[in-house]
C-alpha positions in Angstrom: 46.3 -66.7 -0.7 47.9 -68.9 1.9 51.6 -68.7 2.5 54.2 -71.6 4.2 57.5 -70.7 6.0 60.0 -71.7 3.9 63.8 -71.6 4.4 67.3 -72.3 2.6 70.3 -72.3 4.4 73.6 -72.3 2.2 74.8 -75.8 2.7 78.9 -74.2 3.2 77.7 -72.2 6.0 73.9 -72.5 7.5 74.4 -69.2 10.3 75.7 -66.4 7.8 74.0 -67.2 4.8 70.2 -67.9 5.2 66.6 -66.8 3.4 63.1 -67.6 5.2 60.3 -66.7 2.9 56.4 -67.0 3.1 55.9 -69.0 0.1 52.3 -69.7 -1.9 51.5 -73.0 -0.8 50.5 -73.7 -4.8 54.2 -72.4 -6.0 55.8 -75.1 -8.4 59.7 -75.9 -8.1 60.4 -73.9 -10.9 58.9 -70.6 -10.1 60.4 -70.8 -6.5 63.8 -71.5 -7.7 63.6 -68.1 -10.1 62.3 -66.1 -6.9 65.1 -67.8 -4.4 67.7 -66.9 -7.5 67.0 -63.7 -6.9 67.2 -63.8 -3.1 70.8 -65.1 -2.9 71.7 -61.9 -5.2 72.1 -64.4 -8.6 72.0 -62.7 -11.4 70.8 -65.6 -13.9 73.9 -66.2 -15.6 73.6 -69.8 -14.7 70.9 -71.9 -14.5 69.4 -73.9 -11.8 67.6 -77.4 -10.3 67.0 -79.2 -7.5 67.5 -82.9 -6.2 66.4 -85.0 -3.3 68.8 -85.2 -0.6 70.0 -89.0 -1.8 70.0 -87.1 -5.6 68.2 -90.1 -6.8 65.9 -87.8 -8.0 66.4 -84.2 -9.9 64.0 -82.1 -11.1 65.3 -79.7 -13.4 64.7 -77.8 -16.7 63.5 -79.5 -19.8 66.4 -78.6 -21.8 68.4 -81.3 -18.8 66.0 -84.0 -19.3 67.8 -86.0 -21.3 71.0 -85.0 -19.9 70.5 -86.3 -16.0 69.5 -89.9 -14.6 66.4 -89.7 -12.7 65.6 -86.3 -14.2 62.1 -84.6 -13.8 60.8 -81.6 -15.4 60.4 -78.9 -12.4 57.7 -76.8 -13.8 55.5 -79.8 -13.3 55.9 -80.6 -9.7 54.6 -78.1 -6.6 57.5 -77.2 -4.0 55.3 -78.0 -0.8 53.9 -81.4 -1.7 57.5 -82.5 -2.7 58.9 -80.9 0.4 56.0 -83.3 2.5 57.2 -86.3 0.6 61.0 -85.6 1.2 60.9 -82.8 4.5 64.0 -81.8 2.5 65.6 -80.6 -0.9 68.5 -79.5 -2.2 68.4 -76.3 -4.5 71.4 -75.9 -6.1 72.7 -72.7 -8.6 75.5 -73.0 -11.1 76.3 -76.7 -11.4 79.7 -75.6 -11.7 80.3 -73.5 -9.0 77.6 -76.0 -6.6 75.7 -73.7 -5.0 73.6 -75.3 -2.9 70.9 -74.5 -0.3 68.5 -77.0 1.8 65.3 -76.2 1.6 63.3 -77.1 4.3 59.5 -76.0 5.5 57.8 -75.2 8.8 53.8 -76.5 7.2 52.7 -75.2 10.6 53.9 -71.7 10.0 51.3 -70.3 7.5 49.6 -67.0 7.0 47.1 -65.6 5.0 47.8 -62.7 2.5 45.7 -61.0 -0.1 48.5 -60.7 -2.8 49.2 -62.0 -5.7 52.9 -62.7 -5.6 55.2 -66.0 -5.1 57.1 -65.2 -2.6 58.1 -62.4 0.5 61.5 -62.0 2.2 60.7 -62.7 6.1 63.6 -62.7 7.5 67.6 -63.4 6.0 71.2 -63.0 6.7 74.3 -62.7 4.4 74.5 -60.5 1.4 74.2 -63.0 -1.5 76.5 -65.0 -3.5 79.4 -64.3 -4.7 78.9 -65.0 -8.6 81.4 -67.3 -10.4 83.3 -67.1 -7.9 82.5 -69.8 -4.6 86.2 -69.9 -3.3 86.2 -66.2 -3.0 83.2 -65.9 -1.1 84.8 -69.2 1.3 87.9 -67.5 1.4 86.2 -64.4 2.4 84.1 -65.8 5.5 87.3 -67.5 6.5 88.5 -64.3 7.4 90.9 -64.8 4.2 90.4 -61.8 2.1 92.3 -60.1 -1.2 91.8 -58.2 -4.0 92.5 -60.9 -6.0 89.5 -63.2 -4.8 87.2 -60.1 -4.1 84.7 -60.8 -6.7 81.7 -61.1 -7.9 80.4 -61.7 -11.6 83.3 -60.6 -13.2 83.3 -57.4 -11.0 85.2 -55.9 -7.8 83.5 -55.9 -4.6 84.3 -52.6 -2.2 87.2 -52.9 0.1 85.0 -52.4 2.8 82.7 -54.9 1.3 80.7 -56.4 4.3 79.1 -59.9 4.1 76.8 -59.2 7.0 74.1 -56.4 5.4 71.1 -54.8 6.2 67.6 -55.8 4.6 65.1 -53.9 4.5 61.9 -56.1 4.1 59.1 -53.4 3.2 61.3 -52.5 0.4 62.4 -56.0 -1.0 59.0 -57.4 -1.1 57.7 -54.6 -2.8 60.4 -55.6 -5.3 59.9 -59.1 -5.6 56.2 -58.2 -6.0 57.0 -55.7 -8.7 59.0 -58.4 -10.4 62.5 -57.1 -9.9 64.5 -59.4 -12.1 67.7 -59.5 -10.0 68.8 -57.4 -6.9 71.9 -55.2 -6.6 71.2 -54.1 -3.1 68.7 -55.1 -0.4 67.8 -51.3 0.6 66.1 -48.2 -1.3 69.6 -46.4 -2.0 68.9 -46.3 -5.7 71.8 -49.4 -6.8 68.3 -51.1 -8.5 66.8 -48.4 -10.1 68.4 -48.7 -13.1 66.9 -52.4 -13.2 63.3 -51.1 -12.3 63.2 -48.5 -15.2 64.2 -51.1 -17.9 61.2 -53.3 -16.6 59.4 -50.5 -16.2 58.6 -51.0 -12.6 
């Protein structure tokens, strides 16, 4: 299976918060956007789309089509060809919150790979998202941090809660080729187990 070089880079801040990903070359918007979900630490309590850089074009799920101008269906259209016709896109997550990431390829970046999987983790920085909660996570790169805005789905992050975290690769691809359906922690320390064992992974 051939694989592209595939970044997003958190449109806020492109330095901390970045994923670069070998990426099937045959992938389609949709399935891309529910592996790069998981890989900015959503946990799918919102949906997602993407849009063209101008956003005279948005590609997202059918249940939007008639709610969006210039709206496409995204599980009919394959990431790389629309990222040769546009170099860029925009993926954003949580249309409240505005999430959004740029999407960009290097097509002369490939690699071959006998697997069948979507996507693996090549290289990233930042911990993830900060779910429902976009000003906190702000607040907390710009050095302002409380308890109060110290959040993340509803949920407490650690005092010493630290943006910049480790990853280890080996371990996170096997996950995202074992179908992992969201992650909890980017390391082997047991925080996903209990995600594994309902999906039986």
């Amino acid at each position: 299976m051939k694989f592209v070089l595939v970044t997003a880079k958190w449109k806020d801040n492109m330095a901390v918060f970045y994923r670069k990903m070998w990426v099937r070359e045959d992938i389609s918007l949709v399935k891309f956007g529910y592996q790069l979900t998981k890989l900015i630490k959503a946990k799918f309590s919102h949906m997602f789309f993407f849009k063209t850089m101008d956003e005279n074009k948005y590609y997202v799920d059918e249940l939007w089509l008639n709610q969006q101008k210039h709206a496409e269906d995204y599980s009919k259209f394959n990431l790389i060809d629309e990222l040769d016709k546009y170099q860029k896109l925009i993926y954003e997550y949580d249309s409240n919150q505005d999430y959004e990431f740029v999407i960009e390829m290097d097509k002369n970046q490939t690699l071959e790979i006998p697997l069948m999987t979507d996507v693996l983790l090549f290289e990233a920085e930042g911990d993830g998202i900060f779910e429902d909660n976009i000003q906190g996570l702000r607040d907390f790169l710009n050095g302002n941090v409380s308890e109060k805005t110290l959040y993340s789905a509803g949920e407490k992050l650690s005092k010493n809660y630290s943006f910049k975290t480790i990853f280890d690769y080996d371990y996170v691809n096997l996950m995202l080729i074992y179908d992992l359906p969201y992650f909890l922690s980017w390391e082997d320390d047991g925080l996903n187990d209990d995600i594994s064992d309902e999906n039986d992974i």
